[in-house]
Backbone as CSV, one residue per row, in Angstrom:
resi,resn,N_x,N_y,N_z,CA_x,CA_y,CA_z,C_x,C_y,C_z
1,UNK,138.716,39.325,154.396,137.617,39.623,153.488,136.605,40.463,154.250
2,UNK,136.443,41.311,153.278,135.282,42.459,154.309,134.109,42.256,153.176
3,UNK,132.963,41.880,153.394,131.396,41.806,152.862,130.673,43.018,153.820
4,UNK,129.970,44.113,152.510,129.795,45.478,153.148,128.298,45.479,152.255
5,UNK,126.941,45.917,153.036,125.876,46.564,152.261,126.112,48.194,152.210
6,UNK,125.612,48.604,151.384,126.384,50.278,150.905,124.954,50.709,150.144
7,UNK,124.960,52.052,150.078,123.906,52.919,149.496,124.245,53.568,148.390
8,UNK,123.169,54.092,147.612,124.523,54.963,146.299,125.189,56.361,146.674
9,UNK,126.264,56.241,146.094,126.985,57.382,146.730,127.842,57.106,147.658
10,UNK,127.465,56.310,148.239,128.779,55.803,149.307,129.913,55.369,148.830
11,UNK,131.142,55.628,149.744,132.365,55.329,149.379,133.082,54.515,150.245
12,UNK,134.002,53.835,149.553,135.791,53.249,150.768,136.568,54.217,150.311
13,UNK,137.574,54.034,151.183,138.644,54.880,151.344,139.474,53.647,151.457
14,UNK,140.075,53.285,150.753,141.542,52.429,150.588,142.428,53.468,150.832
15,UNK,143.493,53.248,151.930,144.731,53.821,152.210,144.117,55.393,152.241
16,UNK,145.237,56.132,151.920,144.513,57.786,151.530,144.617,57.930,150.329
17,UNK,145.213,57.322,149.654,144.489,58.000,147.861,143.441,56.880,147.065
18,UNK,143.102,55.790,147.380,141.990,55.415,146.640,140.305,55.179,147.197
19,UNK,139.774,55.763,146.272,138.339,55.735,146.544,137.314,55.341,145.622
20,UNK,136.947,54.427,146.350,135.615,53.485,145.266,134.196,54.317,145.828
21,UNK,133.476,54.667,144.491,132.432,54.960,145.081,131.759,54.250,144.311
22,UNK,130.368,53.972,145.095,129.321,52.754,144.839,128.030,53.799,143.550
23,UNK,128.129,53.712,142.383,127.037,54.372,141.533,125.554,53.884,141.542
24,UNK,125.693,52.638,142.029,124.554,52.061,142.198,124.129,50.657,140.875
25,UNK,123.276,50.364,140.399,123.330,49.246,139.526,121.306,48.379,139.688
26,UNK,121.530,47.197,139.626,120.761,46.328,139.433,121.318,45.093,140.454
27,UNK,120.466,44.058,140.576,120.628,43.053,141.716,122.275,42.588,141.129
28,UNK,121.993,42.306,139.773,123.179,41.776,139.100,124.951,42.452,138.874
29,UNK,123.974,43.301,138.719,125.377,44.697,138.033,125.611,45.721,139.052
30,UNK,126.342,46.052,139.061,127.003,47.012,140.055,127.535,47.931,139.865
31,UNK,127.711,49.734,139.465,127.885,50.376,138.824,129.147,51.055,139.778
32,UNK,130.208,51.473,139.949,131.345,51.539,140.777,131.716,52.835,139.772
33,UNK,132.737,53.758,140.531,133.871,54.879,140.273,135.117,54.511,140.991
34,UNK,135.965,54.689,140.283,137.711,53.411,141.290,138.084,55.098,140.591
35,UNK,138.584,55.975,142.486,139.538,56.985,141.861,140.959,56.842,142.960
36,UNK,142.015,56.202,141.639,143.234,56.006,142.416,144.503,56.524,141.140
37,UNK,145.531,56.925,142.210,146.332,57.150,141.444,147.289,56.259,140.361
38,UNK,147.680,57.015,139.121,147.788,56.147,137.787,148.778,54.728,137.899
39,UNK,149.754,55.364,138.959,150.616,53.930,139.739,149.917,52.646,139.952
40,UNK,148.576,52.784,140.689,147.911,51.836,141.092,147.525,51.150,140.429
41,UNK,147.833,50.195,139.961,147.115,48.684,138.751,145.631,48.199,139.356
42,UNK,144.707,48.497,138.364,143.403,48.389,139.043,143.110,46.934,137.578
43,UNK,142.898,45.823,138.154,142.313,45.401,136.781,141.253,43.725,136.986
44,UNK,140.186,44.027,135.971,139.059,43.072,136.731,139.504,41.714,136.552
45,UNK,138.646,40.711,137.326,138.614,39.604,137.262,138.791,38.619,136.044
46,UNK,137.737,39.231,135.148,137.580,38.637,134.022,138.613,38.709,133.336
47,UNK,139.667,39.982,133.314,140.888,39.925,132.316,141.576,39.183,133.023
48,UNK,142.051,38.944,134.271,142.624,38.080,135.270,142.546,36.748,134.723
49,UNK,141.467,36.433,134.867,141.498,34.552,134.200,141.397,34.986,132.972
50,UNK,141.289,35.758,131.934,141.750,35.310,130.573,143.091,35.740,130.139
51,UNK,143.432,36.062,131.323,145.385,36.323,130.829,146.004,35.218,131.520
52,UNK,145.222,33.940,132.016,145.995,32.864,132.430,145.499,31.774,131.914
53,UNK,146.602,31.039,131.481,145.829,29.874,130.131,146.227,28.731,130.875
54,UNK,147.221,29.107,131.903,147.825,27.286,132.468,146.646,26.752,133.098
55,UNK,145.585,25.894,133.218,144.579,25.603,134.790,144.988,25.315,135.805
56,UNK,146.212,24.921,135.797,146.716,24.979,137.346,146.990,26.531,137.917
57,UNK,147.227,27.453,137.465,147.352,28.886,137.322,145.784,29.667,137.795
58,UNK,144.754,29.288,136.849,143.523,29.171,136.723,143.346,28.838,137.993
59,UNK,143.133,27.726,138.625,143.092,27.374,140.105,143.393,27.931,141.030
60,UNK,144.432,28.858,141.037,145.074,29.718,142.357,144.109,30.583,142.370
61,UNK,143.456,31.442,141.214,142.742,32.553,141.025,141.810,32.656,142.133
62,UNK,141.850,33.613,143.420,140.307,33.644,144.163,139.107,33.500,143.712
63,UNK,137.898,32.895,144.189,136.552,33.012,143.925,135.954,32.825,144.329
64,UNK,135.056,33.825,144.432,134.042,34.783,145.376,132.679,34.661,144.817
């Protein structure tokens, strides 16, 4: 786990083709650009636990 403070405009570089850049946001919200190629399955948390109905399933899920 990497925990990073970042400025707007700043970026990661995942591997060589994906790049998150930070848009900036509110204490709460966080405004992000995810540019990776269409192969790459990018998909949030929230659809994550609502595409799993078992709670033991539910349970494995990381949380951060």
């Amino acid at each position: 786990m990497l925990r990073l403070t970042v400025s707007t405009e700043e970026y990661l570089m995942i591997g060589d083709n994906v790049k998150i850049v930070f848009l900036g946001g509110t204490k709460n919200h966080l405004r992000i650009m995810v540019d990776a190629p269409k192969d790459v399955n990018i998909v949030r948390s929230t659809v994550l636990e609502n595409r799993v109905t078992d709670p033991e399933e539910k349970a494995k899920l990381p949380k951060y």
